[in-house]
KEFI-730514 format. One line per 8 residues: number of its first residue (from 0); their letters; for each residue x negated, y negated, z of C-alpha. Coordinates in Angstrom, 1 decimal, decimal comma, m for minus. Each point is the difference from the previous one (the first is absolute). Example, Ala and Ser with C-alpha at 12.3 -4.5 7.8 and 13.67 -1.06 7.14 Angstrom:
0 = AS = m12,3/4,5/7,8  m1,4/m3,4/m0,7 $
***
This chain:
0 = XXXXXXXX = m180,4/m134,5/164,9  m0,9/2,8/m2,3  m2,4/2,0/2,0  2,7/m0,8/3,1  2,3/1,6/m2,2  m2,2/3,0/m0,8  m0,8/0,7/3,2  3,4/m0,3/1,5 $
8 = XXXXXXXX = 0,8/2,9/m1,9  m3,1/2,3/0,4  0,4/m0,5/3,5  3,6/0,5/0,1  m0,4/3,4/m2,3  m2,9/0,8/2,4  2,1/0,2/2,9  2,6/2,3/m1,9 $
16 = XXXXXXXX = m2,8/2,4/m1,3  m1,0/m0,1/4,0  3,2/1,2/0,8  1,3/2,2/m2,7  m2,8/1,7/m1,4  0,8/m2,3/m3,4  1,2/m2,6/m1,5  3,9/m1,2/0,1 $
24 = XXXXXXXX = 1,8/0,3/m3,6  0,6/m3,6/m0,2  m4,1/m0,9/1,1  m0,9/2,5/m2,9  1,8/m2,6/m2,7  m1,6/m2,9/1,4  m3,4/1,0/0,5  0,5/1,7/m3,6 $
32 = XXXXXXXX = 1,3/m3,2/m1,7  m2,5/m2,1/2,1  m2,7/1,6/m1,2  0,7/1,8/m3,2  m1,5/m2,2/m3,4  m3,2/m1,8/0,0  m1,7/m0,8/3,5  m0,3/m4,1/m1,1 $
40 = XXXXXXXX = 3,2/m0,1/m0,4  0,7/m2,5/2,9  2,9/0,9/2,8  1,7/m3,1/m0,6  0,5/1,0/m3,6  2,5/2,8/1,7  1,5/m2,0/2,4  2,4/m3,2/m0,5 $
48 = XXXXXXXX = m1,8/m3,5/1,4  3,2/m1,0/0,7  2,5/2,2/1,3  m2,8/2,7/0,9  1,5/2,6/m1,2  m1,5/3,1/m2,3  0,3/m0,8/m3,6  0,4/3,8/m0,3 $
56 = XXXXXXXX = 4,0/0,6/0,5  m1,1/3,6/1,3  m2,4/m0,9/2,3  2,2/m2,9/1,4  3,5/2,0/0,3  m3,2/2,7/1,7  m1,1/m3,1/2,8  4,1/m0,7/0,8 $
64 = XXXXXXXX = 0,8/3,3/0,5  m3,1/1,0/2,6  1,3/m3,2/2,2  4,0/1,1/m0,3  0,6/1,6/2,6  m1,7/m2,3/2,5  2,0/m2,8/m1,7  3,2/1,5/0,7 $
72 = XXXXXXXX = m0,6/0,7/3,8  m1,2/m3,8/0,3  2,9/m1,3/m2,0  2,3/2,0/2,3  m1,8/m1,5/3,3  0,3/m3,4/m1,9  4,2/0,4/m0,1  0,6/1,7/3,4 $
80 = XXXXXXXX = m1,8/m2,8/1,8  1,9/m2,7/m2,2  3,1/2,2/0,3  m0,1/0,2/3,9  m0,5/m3,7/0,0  2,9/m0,8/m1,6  1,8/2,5/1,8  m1,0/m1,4/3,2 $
88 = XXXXXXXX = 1,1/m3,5/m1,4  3,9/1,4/m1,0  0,2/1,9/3,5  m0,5/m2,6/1,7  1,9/m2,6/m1,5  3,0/3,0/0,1  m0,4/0,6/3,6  0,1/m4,1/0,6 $
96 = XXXXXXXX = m3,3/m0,1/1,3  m0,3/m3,3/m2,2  1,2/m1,3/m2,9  m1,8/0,2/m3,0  m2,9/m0,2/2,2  0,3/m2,4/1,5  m0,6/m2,0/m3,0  2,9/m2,0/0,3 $
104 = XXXXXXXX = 2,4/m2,3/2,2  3,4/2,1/0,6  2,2/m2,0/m1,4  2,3/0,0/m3,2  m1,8/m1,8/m2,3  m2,6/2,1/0,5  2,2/3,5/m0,5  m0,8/0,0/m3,7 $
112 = XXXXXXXX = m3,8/m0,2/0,0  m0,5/2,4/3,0  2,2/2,8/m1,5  m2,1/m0,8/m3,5  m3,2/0,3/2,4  1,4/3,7/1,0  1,2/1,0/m4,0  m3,7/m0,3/m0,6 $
120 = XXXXXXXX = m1,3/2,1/2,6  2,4/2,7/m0,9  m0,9/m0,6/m3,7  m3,6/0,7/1,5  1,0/3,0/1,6  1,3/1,3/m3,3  m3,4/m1,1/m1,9  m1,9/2,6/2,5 $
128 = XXXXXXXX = 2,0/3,1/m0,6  0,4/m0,8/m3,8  m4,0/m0,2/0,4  m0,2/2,8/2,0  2,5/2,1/m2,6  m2,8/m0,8/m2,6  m2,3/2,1/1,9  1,7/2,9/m0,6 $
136 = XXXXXXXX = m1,7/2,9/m2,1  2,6/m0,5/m2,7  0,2/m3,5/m0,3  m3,7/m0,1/0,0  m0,3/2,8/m2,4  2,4/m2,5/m2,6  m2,2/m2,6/0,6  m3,5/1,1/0,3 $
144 = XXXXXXXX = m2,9/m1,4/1,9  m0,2/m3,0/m2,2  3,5/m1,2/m0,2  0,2/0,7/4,1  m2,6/m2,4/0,7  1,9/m2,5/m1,6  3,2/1,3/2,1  m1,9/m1,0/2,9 $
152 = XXXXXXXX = m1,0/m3,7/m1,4  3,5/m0,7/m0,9  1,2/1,3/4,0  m2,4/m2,7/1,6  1,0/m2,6/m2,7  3,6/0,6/1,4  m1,2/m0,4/3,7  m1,1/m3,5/m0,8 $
160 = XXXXXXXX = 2,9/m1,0/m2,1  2,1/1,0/3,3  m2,3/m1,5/2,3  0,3/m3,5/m1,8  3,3/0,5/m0,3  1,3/0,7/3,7  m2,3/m2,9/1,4  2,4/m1,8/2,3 $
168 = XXXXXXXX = m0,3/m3,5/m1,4  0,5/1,0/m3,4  2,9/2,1/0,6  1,4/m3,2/1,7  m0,2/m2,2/m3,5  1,0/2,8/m2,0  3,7/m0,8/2,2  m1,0/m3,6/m0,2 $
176 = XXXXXXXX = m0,4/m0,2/3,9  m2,5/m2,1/1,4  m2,5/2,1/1,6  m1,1/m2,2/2,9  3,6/0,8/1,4  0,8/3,6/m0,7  m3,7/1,3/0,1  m0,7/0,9/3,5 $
184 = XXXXXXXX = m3,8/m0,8/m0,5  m2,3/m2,7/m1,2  m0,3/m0,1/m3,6  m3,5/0,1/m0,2  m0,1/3,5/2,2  2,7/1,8/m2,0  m2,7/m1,1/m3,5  m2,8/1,1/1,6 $
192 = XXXXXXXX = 1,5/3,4/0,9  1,1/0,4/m3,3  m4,2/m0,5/m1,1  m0,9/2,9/2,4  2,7/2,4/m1,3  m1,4/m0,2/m3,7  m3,4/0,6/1,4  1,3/2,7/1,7 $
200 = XXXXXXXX = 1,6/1,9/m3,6  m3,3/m1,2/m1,7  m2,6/1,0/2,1  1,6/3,1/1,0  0,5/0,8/m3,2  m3,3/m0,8/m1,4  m1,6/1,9/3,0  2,7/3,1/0,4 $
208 = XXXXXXXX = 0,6/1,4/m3,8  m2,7/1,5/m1,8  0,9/m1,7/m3,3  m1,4/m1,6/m2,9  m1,1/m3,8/0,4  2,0/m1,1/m2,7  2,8/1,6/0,7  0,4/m2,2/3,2 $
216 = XXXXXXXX = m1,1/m3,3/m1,8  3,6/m1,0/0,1  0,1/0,4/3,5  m3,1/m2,9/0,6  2,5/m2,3/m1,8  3,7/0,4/0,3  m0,3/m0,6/3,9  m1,3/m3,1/m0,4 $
224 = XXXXXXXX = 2,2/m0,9/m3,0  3,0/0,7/3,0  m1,7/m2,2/2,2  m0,5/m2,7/m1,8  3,9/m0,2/m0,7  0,8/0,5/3,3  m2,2/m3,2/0,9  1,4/m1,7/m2,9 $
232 = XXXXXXXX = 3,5/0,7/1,8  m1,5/m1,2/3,3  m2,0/m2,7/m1,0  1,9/m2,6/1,7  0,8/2,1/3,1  m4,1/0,7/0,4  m2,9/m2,3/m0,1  m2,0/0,2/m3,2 $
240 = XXXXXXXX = m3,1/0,1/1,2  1,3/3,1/2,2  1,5/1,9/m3,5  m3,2/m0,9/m2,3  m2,2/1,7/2,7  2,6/3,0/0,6  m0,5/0,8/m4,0  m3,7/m0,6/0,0 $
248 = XXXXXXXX = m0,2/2,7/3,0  2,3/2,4/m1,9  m1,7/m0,5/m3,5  m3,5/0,4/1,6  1,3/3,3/1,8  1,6/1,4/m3,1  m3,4/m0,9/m2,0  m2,0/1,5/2,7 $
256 = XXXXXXXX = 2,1/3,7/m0,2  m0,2/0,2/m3,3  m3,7/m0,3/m0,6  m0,7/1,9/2,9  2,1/2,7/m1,6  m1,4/m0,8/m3,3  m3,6/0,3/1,1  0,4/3,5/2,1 $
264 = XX = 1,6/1,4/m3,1  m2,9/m1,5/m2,7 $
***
């Protein structure tokens, strides 16, 4: 991990001397601080085992800042493709091309969870532009690098909260409706779409924003923390065997992002 580490950066500091003639400001302070003191000093004596980040404050604040800018344009692709998802969702269900999505039986006793169902996609809608507000060069400028990666944490731990939340099923008990009437799908499909959405936010997020590990550690547990109260709600509407195996694939998928994205960053 240590020599990984080392060469990471002499290759990455290679390729900026190739192309500028020198080396970046922020390479400078961590090639400095990596190598300045005694040579036995061991990497791993500069570098946190756990959350892997710099001990040195300076050096660490040095690493954010060189991935900011990258960051922000993949936290802004992040919102504008959740955005235009939920926008797509609302326009349709304003035009009457379906109701709620089809999610539900038209009927009265199901008016109260599909217009719930749509509240949550426009609360959605107004999670991606406060996101996409925090890219701004003020905002960011309040916050700094570190405090912005945690911004983007907290924005996909939203997306799952309303993801659980606006699963059809769910919305149906939260009105005390039985689902099996006012649910226009089987039970166990409306669950199981709920299990690819949070992969969706977790993976994507693992994969799209250059961030710290531990800064998304939340994110490999609070979707399944979601899921397994939305199976505790539906435990009697779903086989059991079906929900035990829907949170055994999410857990092992959550697990799975983040030591992939644990290992590329050690």
């Amino acid at each position: 991990g240590e020599q990984h580490m080392i060469g990471r950066v002499a290759a990455s500091s290679f390729c900026c001397c190739e192309r500028t003639g020198g080396f970046a400001p922020w390479q400078q302070l961590i090639m400095h601080r990596l190598w300045s003191g005694p040579s036995s000093e061991p990497l791993g004596g500069k570098i946190s085992r756990w959350t892997l980040r710099f001990h040195d404050p300076k050096v660490e604040q040095a690493f954010l800042a060189s991935r900011a800018d990258q960051l922000v344009r993949n936290f802004r692709l992040g919102v504008i493709l959740a955005g235009l998802w939920n926008c797509g969702f609302i326009i349709g269900v304003a035009l009457g091309w379906s109701t709620s999505g089809d999610y539900f039986v038209v009927s009265e006793r199901s008016y109260k969870p599909a217009v719930a169902r749509n509240a949550v996609a426009i609360v959605g809608l107004f999670v991606c532009l406060g996101g996409f507000a925090c890219t701004s060069r003020h905002v960011r400028s309040l916050l700094g690098p570190r405090r912005f990666e945690h911004v983007v944490a907290c924005v996909a731990t939203l997306a799952c909260i309303l993801i659980m939340v606006a699963n059809p099923g769910l919305l149906a008990k939260i009105f005390s409706e039985d689902p099996t009437v006012v649910v226009n799908q089987d039970m166990t499909t409306t669950v199981l779409e709920t299990v690819l959405y949070l992969d969706v936010i977790t993976t994507g997020a693992h994969m799209l924003f250059p961030v710290r590990w531990v800064v998304l550690r939340h994110q490999e547990l609070i979707p399944v923390l979601c899921y397994c109260g939305l199976v505790f709600a539906c435990r009697r509407d779903v086989p059991t065997f079906s929900l035990l195996l829907y949170v055994l694939t999410l857990t092992t998928l959550n697990v799975c992002a983040g030591l992939g994205k644990r290992i590329l960053e050690f």
